[in-house]
C-alpha positions as CSV (number, residue, x, y, z in Angstrom):
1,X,-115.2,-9.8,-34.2
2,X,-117.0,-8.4,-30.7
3,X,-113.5,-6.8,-29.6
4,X,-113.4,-5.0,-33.3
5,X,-116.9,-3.4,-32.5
6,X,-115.6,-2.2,-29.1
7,X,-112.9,-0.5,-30.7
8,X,-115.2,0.7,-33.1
9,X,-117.3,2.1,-30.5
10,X,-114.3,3.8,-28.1
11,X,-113.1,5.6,-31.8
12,X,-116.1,6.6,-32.6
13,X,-116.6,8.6,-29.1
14,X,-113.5,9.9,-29.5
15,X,-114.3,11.6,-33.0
16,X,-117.8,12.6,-31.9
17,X,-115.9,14.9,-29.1
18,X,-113.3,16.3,-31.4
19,X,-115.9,16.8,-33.6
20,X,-117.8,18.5,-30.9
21,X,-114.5,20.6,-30.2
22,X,-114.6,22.3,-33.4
23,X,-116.9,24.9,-31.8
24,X,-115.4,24.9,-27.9
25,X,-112.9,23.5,-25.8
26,X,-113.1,20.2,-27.1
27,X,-114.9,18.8,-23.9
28,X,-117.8,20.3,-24.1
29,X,-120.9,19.6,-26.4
30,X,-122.4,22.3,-28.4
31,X,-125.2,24.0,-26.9
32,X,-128.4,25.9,-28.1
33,X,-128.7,28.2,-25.1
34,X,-126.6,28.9,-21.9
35,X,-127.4,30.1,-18.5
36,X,-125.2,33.3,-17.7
37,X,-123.8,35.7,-15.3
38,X,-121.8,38.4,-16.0
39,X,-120.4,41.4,-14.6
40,X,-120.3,44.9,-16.4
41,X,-117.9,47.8,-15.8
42,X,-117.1,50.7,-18.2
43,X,-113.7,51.0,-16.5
44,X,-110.6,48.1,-17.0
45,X,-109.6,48.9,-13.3
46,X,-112.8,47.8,-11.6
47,X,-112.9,45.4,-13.3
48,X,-110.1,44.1,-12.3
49,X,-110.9,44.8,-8.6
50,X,-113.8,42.8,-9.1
51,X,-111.8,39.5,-10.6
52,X,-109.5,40.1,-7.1
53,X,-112.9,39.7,-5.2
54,X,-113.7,36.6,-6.6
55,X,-110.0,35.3,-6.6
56,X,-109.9,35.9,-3.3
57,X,-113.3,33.6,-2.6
58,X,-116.1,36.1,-2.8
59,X,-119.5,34.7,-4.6
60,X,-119.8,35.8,-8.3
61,X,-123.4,36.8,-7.6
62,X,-122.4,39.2,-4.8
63,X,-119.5,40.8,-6.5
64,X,-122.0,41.5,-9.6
65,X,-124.4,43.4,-7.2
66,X,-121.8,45.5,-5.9
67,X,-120.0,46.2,-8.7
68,X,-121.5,45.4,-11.6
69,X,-122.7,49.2,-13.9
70,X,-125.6,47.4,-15.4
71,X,-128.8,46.3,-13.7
72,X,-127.4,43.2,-12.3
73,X,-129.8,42.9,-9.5
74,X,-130.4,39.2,-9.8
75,X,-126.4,39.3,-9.1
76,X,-125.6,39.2,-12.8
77,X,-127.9,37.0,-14.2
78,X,-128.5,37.3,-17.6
79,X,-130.9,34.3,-17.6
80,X,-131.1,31.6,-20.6
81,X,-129.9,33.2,-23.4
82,X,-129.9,31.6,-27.2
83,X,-127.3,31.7,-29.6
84,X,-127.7,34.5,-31.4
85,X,-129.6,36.6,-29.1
86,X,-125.9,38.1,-27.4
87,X,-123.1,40.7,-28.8
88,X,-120.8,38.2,-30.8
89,X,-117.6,39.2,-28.7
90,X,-119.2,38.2,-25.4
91,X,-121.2,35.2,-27.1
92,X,-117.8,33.5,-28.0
93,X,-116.4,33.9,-24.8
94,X,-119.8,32.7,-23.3
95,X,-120.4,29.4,-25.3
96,X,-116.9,28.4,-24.2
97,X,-117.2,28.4,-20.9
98,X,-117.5,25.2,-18.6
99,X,-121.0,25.4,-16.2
100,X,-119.9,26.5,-13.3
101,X,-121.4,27.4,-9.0
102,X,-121.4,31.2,-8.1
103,X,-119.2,29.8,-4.9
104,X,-116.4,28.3,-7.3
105,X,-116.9,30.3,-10.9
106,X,-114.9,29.7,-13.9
107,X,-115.0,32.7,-15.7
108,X,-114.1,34.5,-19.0
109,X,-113.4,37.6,-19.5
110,X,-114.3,40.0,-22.6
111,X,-114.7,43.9,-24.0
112,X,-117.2,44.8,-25.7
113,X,-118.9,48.2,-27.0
114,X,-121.0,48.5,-23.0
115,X,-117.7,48.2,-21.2
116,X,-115.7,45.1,-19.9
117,X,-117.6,42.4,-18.8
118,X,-116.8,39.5,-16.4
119,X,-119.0,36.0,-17.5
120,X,-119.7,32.8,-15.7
121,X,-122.7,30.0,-17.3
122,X,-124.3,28.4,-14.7
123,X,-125.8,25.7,-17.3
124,X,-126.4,24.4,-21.0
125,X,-128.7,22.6,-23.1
């Protein structure tokens, strides 16, 4: 009988992440907020100058204070932000992300009405 409870246990992890995974990647849990970056510009090329910039090693936070068209002055930071509280197109790209280091970002990318926006989350709860 133990060894049937173990397996019970290891399938019911399993389904608790897919079921988690309905609203992600599949690995990540759902979250109420998230702790974001992003990077603005009205223009697809600098944007993509700025995605060469990180690519090529440069901190997320920096790039977003040199490039970045909005007030990105805390390089990007948009701060904990609740579901809800963003522009739906760059909220779905947001809550999908993996947390990530300005030094090593894993980033999203996504257009919106302001322009085209480069997004990292630094956490989630």
């Amino acid at each position: 009988m133990p060894p049937k409870n173990k397996n019970k246990g290891k399938d019911e992890s399993k389904s608790e992440s897919s079921k988690s995974g309905s609203s992600g990647t599949g690995k990540l849990k759902p979250a109420t907020s998230i702790n974001v970056r992003h990077i603005l510009c009205e223009k697809h090329s600098k944007k993509e100058e700025a995605l060469e910039k990180i690519r090529n090693g440069a901190k997320f936070d920096d790039v977003a204070r040199e490039m970045s068209e909005d007030k990105a002055r805390q390089g990007g930071s948009l701060g904990w932000k609740v579901r809800g509280s963003l522009m739906a197109e760059f909220e779905k790209v947001a809550y999908e992300l993996d947390p990530s280091t300005t030094g090593s970002p894993k980033i999203g990318e996504v257009k919106t009405r302001e322009g085209y926006h480069i997004i990292m989350v630094e956490g989630r709860k």
